[in-house]
Every structure is written in C-alpha cells, then in structure tokens.
C-alpha positions as CSV (number, residue, x, y, z in Angstrom):
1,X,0.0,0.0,0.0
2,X,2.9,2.3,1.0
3,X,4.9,1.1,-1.8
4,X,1.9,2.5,-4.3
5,X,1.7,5.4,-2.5
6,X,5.0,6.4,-2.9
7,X,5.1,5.2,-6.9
8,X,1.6,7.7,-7.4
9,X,3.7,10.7,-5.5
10,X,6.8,10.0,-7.7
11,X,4.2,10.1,-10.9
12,X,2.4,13.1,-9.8
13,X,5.8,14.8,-8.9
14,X,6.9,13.5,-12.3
15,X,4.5,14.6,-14.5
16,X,4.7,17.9,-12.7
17,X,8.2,18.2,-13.5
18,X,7.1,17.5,-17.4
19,X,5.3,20.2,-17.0
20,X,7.1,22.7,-15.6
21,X,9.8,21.8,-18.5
22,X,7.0,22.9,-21.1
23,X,6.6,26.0,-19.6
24,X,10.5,26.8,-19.7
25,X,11.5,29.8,-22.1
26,X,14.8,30.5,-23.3
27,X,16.0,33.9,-22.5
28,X,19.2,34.1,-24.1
29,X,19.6,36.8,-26.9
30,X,18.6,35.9,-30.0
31,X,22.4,35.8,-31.9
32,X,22.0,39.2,-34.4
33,X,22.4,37.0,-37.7
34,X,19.4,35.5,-36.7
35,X,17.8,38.5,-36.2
36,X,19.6,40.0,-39.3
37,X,17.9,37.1,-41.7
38,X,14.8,36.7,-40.3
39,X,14.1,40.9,-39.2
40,X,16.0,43.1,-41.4
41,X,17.2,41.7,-44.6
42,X,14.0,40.4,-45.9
43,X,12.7,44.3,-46.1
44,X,15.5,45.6,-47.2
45,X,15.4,43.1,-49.8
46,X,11.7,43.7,-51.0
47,X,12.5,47.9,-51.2
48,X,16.0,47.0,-53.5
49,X,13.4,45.0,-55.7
50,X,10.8,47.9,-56.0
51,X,13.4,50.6,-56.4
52,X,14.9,48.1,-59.1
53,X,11.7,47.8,-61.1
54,X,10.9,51.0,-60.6
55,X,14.2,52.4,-62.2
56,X,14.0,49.9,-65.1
57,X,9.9,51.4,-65.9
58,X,11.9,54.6,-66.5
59,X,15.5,53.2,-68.2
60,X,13.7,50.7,-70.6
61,X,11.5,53.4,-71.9
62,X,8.3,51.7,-70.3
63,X,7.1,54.4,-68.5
64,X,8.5,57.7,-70.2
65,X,6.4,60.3,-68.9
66,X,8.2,61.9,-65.8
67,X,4.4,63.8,-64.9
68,X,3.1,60.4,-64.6
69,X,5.4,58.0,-63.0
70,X,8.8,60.5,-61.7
71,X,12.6,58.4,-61.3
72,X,13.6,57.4,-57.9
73,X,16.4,59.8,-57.9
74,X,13.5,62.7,-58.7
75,X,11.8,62.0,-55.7
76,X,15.2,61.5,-53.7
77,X,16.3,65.0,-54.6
78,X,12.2,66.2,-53.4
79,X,13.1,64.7,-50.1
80,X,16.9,66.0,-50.3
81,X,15.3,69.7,-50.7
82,X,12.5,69.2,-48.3
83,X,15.0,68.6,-45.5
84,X,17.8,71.1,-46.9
85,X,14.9,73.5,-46.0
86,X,14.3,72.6,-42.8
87,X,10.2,71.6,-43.2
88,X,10.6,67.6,-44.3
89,X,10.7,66.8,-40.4
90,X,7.3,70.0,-39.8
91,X,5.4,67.7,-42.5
92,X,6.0,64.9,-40.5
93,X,5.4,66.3,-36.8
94,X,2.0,68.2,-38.2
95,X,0.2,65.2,-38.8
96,X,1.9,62.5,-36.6
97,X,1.2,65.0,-33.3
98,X,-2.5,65.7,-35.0
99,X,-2.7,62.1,-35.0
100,X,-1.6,60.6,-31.4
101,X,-3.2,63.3,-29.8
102,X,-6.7,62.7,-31.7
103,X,-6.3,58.7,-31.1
104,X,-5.7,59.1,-27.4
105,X,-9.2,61.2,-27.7
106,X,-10.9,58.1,-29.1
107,X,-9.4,56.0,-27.0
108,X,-10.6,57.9,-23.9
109,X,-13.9,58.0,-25.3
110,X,-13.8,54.3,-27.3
111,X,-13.1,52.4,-24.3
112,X,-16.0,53.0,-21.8
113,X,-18.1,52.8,-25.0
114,X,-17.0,49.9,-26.0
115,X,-17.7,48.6,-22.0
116,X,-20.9,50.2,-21.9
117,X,-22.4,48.1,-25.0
118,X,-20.8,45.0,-24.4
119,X,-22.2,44.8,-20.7
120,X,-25.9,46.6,-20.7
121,X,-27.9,44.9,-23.4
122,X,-30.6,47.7,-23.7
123,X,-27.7,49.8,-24.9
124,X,-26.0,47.2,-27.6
125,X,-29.5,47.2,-29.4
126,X,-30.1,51.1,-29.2
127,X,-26.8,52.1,-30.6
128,X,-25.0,49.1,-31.6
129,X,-25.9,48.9,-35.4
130,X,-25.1,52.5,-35.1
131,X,-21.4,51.6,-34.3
132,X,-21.1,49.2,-36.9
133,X,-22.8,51.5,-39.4
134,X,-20.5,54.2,-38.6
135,X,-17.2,51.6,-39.0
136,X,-18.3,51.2,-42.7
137,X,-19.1,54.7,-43.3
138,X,-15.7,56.6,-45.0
139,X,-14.0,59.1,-42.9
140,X,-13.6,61.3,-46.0
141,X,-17.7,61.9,-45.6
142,X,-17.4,63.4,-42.5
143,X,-14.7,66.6,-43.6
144,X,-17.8,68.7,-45.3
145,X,-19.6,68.7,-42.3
146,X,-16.9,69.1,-39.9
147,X,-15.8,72.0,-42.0
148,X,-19.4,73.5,-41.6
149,X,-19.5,73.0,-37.9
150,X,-16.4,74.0,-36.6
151,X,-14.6,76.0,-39.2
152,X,-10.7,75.2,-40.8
153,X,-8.8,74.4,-37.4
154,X,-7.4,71.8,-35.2
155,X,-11.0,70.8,-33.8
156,X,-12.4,70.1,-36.9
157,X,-9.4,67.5,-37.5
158,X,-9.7,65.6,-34.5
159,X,-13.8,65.5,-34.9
160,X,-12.9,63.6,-37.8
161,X,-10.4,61.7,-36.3
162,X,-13.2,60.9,-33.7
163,X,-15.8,59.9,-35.6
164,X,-13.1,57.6,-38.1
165,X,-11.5,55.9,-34.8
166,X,-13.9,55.4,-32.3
167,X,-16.6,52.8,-33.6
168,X,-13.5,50.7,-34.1
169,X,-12.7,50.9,-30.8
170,X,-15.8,50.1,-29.2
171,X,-16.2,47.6,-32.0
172,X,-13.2,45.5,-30.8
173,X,-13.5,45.9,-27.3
174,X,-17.2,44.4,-28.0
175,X,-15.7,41.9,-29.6
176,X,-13.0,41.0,-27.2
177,X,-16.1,41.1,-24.5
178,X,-17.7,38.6,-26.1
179,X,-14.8,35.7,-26.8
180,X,-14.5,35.9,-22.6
181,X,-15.4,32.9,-21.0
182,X,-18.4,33.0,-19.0
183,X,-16.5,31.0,-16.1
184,X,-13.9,34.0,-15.6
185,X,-16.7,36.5,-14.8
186,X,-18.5,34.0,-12.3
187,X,-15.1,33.0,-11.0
188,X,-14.4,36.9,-10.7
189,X,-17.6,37.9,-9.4
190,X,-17.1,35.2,-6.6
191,X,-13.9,37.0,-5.5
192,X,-15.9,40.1,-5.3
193,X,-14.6,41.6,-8.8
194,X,-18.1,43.3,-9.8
195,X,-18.8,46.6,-11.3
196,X,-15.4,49.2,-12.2
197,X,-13.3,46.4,-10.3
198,X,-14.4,43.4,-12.4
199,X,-14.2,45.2,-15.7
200,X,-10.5,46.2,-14.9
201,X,-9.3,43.0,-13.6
202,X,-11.5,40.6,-15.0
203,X,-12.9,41.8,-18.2
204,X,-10.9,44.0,-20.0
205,X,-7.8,41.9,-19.2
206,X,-9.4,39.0,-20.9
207,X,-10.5,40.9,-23.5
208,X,-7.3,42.2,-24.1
209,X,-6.3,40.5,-27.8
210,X,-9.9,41.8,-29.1
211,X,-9.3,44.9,-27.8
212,X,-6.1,45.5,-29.1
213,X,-7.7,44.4,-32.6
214,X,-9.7,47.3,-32.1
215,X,-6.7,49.5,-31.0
216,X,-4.7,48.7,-34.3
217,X,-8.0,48.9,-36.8
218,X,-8.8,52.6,-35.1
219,X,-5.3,53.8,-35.2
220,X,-5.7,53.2,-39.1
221,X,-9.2,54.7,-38.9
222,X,-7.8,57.9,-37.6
223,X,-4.9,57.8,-39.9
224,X,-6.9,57.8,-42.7
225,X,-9.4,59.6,-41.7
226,X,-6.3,62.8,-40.9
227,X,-5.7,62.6,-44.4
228,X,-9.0,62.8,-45.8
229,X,-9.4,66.1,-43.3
230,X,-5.8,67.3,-44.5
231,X,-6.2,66.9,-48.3
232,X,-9.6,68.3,-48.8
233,X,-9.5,71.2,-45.5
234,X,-6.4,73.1,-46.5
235,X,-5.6,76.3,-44.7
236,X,-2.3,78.6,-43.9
237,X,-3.7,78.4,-40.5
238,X,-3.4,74.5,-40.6
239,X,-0.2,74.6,-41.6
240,X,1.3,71.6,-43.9
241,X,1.1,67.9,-42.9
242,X,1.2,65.3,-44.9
243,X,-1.7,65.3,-46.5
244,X,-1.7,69.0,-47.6
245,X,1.7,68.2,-48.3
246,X,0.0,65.5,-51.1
247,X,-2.6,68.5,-52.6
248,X,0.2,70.4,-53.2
249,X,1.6,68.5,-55.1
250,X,-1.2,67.5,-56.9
251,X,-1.9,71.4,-57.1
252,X,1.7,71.9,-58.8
253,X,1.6,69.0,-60.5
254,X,4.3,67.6,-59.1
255,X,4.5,63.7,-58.7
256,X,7.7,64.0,-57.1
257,X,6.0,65.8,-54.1
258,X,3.0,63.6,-54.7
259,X,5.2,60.2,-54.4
260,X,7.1,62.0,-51.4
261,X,4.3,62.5,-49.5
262,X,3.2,58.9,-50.2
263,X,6.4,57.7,-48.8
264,X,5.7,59.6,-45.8
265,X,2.4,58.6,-45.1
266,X,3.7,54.9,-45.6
267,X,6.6,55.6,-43.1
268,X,4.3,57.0,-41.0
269,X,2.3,53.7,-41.0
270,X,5.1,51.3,-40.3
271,X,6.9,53.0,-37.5
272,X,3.8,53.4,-35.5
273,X,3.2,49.8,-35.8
274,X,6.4,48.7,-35.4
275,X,7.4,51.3,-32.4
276,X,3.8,50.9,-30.6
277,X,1.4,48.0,-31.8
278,X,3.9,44.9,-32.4
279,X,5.1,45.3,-29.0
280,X,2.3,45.4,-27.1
281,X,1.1,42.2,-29.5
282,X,4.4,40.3,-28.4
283,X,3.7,41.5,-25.2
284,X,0.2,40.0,-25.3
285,X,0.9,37.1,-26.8
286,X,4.3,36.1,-24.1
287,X,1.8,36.8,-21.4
288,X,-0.6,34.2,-22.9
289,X,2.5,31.8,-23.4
290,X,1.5,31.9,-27.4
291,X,5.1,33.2,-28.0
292,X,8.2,31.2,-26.9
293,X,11.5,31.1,-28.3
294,X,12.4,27.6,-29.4
C-alpha cells in the first residue's frame, strides 16, 4: 500500500516536473544573424526590388512620362530639398502630433463605450448597429460637415479623427467582450470583482487581444481619416502635414511631391506599428504563453 503510494507521489511529482519543462522559455539573446535574416534583410530586400523595377519602368522606356510616373532619384532629390529646407521633419510632426493626440481622444472615449455596450444589453440594441454603421461609413464623408461645424482648425481635425476611430474601438473591445469565458466572470464575481473592479481585472484583461484588434483597426481609422481632413480642408492656419503636403503637389503637378508624400504617409504607418502596436502584441501574446523562443 505504501509502496503504491510512494510510486503515485513519484508520478504526480513526475509529471509535474514535465510540466514545468514545457513551460520553460529561453532567455538568451537571439544571436543578431538570426535576427539580421529573419528581421531586417527580408525588407530591405523587397525595397532594392521595388526601387529596381521602378528604375528599369523609366531606363527601358516603359514608363517615359516623368508627370506620370517620376525616377527614384527625382523624388530623392524632393526629399533631399525638403529637408535642406528645414520643413521635411514640420510635414512629419504636423500630422503624426495631429494624429496621437486625436487617437488618445478616441481612445478615452472608445473604451468605456465599448464597455458600456458589451455589458448593458438595452444599450447594444439602441446604438450598436449604429457603431457598426458608422465603421463602414468613410471618414472622407465626414470633412464637409466638420468643416461647416467648426470651421478650418485643429477641432475640426480631431472631430474627424473621432468619428473615423472610435466605432472601431468600441467595436473590438465588444468583440474582445464577447470571446471571454463566461466561467472567468462567475469566477471573478465570486472573489468580489463586480462593477469598475471586475471590468479592470477581470474583463478587459481577458479581452485584451480583441481589444487590441480594435486598438490597431482605429489607429488606421484615424490615420486615414487625418488625411482625408488634411487633403480636402487646406488652410495657412493648418499649416502643412502630410496630407496638404499631397494636394500640393497635386496642385503643382508635381508627382515628385506627390510620391514624397506617399512615402511619408507609408513611413508614418510602419513606425507606428512597429514602435507601438507589435510590442504590445508580443507582449500580449508572451503573457498568454502563445510566444516562446524555441
């Protein structure tokens, strides 16, 4: 009897052990070839391609029409001026500052939204469709009316922003909401997490992937939705972002600015995403376990 005891301990402690071996993570540094193959060459490798193709359109006589389709060392010596002048880096602080400041509006205002429909049901059928309506509707149809409301400044910008940004919020914090097991929220409501505590500590952290869905969709939203309100709401009093930056040169008829300002925009994209969203998605995902270095 003893003897069977001791074999089930030794088992239990055994399989234990297997599992606390499955849960081990390496934390040495990934060596910087690695990182150099996997990270930084394959980019580098796609931009060499598209610069490539692009410069044999123009050499080969494809494309001959420098209005239409400019060289890449055109639009290198647009950037080169732009920044010999001093307003390549205004461009990009006008609309990147416009933008962070108007998402962290929508977020302030996207979040308890988002909480509010997910958890009282009378208000996810009054306004619900209403938020999903509003997702599909293009930003660019809200700049007329904006413009009518509050005039060419800084409010009417981040009204748009608003209005692009937070339906996706709420939208993917809804969403999130609804993925949660039921069992955490009775588990949490048993340790007394109800009301402001159970949403913070129960709710939104299980949420959390959904919600940073939402997070990455309205960031694009209000992206997009800045250069709809920049392009078409051009004033001196604006200044010049990127977007105005992009009607100018339609306005001179300059594809060299136009392409410059394309490039920005895309930069734009890419370093917030790779500065703000992918880490907080690792971060999601190592908290989860789902990412482990093998």
């Amino acid at each position: 009897m003893a003897s069977t005891e001791t074999k089930t301990v030794t088992d239990a402690g055994s399989v234990e052990a297997g599992l606390d071996a499955l849960e081990v993570v390496a934390t040495g540094r990934t060596p910087f070839r690695q990182t150099f193959t996997s990270k930084i060459l394959p980019p580098v490798v796609a931009t060499v391609v598209v610069l490539v193709v692009w410069q044999a359109l123009i050499s080969f006589g494809i494309v001959d029409d420098p209005t239409k389709l400019p060289s890449p060392a055109d639009v290198g010596g647009e950037f080169k001026r732009a920044w010999l002048e001093g307003t390549l880096l205004g461009y990009i602080w006008t609309s990147v500052s416009r933008g962070l400041l108007g998402f962290l509006f929508a977020l302030a205002i996207g979040t308890p939204l988002g909480l509010l429909v997910a958890r009282v049901k009378f208000v996810r059928a009054a306004i619900g469709p209403v938020l999903s309506g509003l997702q599909s509707l293009p930003s660019v149809a809200w700049v007329p009316p904006a413009v009518i409301w509050l005039g060419l400044d800084n409010s009417m910008m981040y009204a748009v922003i608003l209005l692009g940004a937070v339906p996706s919020i709420a939208n993917g914090l809804v969403s999130g909401i609804d993925q949660v097991p039921p069992l955490f929220l009775r588990a949490g409501r048993t340790m007394g997490a109800t009301g402001v505590r159970g949403a913070w500590h129960i709710v939104l952290p299980a949420a959390l992937p959904g919600y940073l869905a939402g997070l990455k969709q309205g960031w694009a939203f209000s992206w997009r939705s800045l250069m709809a309100a920049e392009i078409i709401a051009s004033s001196p009093d604006l200044g010049i972002g990127l977007g105005a930056l992009l009607e100018n040169g339609r306005n001179a008829s300059s594809m060299s600015m136009v392409f410059e300002a394309i490039f920005l925009i895309l930069f734009v994209g890419i370093a917030i995403d790779l500065l703000i969203f992918s880490p907080l998605e690792r971060w999601v995902l190592r908290s989860r376990g789902l990412l482990v270095k093998s």
